[in-house]
C-alpha positions in Angstrom: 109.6 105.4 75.9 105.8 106.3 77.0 105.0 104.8 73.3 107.4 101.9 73.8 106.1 100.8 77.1 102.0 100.9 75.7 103.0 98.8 73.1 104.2 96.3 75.0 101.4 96.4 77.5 99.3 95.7 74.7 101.3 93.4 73.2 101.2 90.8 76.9 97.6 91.8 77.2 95.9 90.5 73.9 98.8 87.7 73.9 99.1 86.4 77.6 95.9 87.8 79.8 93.2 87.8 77.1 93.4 84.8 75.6 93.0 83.1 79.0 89.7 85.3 79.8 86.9 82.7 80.6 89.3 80.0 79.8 91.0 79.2 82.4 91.5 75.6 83.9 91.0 74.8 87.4 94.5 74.4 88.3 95.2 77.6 86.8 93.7 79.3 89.2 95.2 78.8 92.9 95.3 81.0 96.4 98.2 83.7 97.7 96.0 83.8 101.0 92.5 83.4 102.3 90.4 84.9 98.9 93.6 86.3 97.1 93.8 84.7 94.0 96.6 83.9 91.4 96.2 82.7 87.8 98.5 81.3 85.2 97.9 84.7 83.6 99.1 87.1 86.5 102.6 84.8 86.4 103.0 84.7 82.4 102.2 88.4 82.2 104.7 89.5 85.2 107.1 87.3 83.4 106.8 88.9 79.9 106.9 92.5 81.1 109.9 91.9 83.2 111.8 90.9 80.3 110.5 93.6 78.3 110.3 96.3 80.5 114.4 95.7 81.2 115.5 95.2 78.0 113.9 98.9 77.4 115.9 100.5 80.0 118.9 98.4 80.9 120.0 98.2 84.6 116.2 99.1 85.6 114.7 96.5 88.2 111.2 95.1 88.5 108.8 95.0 91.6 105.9 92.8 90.5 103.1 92.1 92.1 103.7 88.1 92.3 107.9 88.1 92.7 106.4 90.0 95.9 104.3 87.3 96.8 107.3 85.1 96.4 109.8 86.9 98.1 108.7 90.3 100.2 112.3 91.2 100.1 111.6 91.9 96.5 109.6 95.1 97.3 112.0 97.1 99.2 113.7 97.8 95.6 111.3 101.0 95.3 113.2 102.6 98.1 117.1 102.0 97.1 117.1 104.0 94.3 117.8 104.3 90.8 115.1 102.8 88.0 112.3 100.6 89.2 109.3 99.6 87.3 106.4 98.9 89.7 104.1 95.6 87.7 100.8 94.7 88.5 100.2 91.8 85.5 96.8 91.7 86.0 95.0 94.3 88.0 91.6 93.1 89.4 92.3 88.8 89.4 89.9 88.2 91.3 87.3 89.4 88.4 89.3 87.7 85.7 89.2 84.4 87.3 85.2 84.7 87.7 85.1 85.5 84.6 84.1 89.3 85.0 85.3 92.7 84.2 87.2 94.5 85.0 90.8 94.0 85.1 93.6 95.9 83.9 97.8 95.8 83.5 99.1 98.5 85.0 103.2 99.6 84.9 104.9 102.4 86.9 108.2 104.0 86.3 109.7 105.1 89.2 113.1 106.8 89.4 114.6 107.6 93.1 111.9 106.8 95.1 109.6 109.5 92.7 106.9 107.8 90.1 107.9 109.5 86.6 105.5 107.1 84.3 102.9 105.4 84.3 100.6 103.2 82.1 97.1 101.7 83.2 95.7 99.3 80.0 91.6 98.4 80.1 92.5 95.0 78.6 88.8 94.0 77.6 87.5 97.8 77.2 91.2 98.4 75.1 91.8 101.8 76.6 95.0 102.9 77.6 95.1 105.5 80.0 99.1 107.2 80.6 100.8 109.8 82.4 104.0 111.4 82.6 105.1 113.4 85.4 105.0 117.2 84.3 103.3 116.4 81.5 99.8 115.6 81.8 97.3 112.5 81.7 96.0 110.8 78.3 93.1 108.3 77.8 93.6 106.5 74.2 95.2 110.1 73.6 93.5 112.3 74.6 94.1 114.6 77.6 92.2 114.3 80.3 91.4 116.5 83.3 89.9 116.1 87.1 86.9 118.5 87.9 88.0 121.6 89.6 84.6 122.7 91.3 83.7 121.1 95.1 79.8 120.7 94.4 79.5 119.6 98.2 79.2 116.6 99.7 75.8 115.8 99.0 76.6 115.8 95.3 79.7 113.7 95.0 80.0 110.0 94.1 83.0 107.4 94.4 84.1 104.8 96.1 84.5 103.8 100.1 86.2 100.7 100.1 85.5 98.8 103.6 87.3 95.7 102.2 90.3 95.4 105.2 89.3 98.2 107.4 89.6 97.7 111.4 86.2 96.5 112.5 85.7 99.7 114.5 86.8 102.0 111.8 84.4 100.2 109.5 81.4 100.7 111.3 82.5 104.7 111.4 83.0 104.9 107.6 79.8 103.1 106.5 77.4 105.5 109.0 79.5 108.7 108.0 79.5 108.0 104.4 75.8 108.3 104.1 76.3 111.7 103.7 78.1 111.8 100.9 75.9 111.8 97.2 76.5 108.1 96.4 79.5 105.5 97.3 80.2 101.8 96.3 82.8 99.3 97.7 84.3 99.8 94.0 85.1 97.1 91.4 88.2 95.3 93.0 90.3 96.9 90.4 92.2 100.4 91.1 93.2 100.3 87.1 89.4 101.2 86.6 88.5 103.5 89.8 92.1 106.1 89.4 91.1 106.4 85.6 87.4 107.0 86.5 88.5 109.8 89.0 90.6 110.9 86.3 87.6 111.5 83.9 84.8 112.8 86.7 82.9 109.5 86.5 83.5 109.2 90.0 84.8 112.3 92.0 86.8 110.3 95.1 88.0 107.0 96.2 88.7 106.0 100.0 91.1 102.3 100.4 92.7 100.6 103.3 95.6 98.3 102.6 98.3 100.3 99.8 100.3 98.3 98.1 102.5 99.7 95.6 100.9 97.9 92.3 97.7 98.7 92.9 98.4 103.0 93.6 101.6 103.9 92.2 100.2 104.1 88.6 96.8 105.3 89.2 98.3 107.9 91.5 100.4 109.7 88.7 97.8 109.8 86.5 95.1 111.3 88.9 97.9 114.0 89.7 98.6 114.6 86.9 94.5 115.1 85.7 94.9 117.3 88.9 94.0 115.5 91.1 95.1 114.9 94.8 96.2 111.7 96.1 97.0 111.4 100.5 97.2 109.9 103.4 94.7 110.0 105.4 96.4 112.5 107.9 97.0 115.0 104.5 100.6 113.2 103.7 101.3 113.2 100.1 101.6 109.5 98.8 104.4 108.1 97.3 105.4 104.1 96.6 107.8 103.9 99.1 105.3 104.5 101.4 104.1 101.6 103.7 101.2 103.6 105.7 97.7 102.3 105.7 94.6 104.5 104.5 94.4 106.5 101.4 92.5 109.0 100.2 91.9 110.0 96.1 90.1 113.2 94.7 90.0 115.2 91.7 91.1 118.0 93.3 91.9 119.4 96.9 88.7 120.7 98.2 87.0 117.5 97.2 89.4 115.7 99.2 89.0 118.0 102.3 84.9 117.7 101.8 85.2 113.7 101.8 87.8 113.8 104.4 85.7 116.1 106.8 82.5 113.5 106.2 84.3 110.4 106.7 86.2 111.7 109.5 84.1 114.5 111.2 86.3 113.8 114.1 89.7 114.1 112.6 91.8 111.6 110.8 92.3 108.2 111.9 95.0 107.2 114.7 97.3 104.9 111.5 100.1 102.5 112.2 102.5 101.9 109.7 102.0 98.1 107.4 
């Protein structure tokens, strides 16, 4: 099915998302909420997966990123069991209705509550990055692993995303990340910055607000490059999970050298979404 599925990732990305790059008309393009923008293309996309995606495993569901947006209700799915296949249509809107990369379609396969598969397509760049629980992580097809040295703090790069941090906890980040080797507030896309962990471009990437379509795919695969994917008080991730504040590394002394700079103090005090 790992085949099955990329094809038809591909298949709605050249067909429904990339046609519409830079060509989109102004009613097209409309708001969720304050700055969270929807496009013809995120609807079309979620639509053709949904049917695809089911007909490939009958009596699987779909949680997509916009039936959310319709109906909340939609998302408790992940946790009642059985097949579920977690949809973000187009990863990273808010580029793609400016006109700029990148954005992505990501899929996730999760069965009981556990992610199993998942798929994360570069639609511009054409790279398709997959995983399969147990059985490693592949970019266009070729295996890819996390670093396994901690160089220190000083020496590692990745991303601190202050985008919908508490006010407080934002001024603590910014002053404590300057001791890390290099940060950015990322590229508003999680299918580019979990792949980039994946292959050491970037060695770490802090976010706020976790919803299920933007981590569950990126998450397998950076596990499955060995990687480490938590909470920010150590808890292992996993989609059902509605707690704010996650941390990504390629492996688990990374994550406890960027935990201990961001948080010299301990982790923070985290209510659940």
């Amino acid at each position: 099915m790992l085949d099955q599925v990329a094809e038809l990732v591909r298949e709605v990305a050249h067909t429904v998302v990339l046609p519409r790059f830079r060509r989109l008309a102004d009613d097209e393009v409309s708001q969720k909420a304050p700055g969270d923008l929807v496009t013809i293309a995120d609807q079309e996309s979620e639509r053709a997966l949904t049917r695809g995606l089911t007909a490939l495993l009958p009596g699987s569901v779909v949680v997509g990123e916009e039936a959310v947006a319709a109906d909340p209700a939609v998302r408790d799915r992940i946790g009642a069991g059985g097949a579920v296949w977690i949809v973000d249509p187009v990863d990273g809107t808010n580029n793609f209705a400016a006109g700029r990369t990148p954005f992505c379609v990501m899929v996730a396969l999760v069965n009981d509550g556990e992610t199993t598969a998942a798929w994360i397509l570069d639609v511009v760049g054409d790279h398709l990055t997959v995983a399969e629980a147990g059985s490693g992580a592949y970019r266009d097809g070729v295996r890819v692993k996390t670093r396994t040295d901690d160089p220190g703090a000083a020496s590692l790069h990745g991303v601190v995303s202050h985008k919908y941090l508490p006010e407080d906890l934002r001024q603590q980040v910014r002053a404590n990340a300057a001791g890390l080797g290099g940060h950015t507030a990322g590229r508003h896309c999680a299918g580019y910055e979990y792949p980039a962990i994946a292959t050491d471009e970037q060695q770490f990437g802090m976010f706020w607000r976790i919803l299920p379509w933007d981590h569950t795919p990126g998450s397998l695969i950076v596990r499955e490059a060995g990687g480490v994917v938590r909470h920010l008080d150590g808890t292992e991730y996993r989609p059902v999970n509605h707690q704010r504040g996650l941390l990504v590394a390629a492996n688990a002394e990374i994550w406890d050298t960027v935990h201990g700079t961001l948080f010299p103090d301990g982790s923070p005090d985290v209510d659940p979404t």
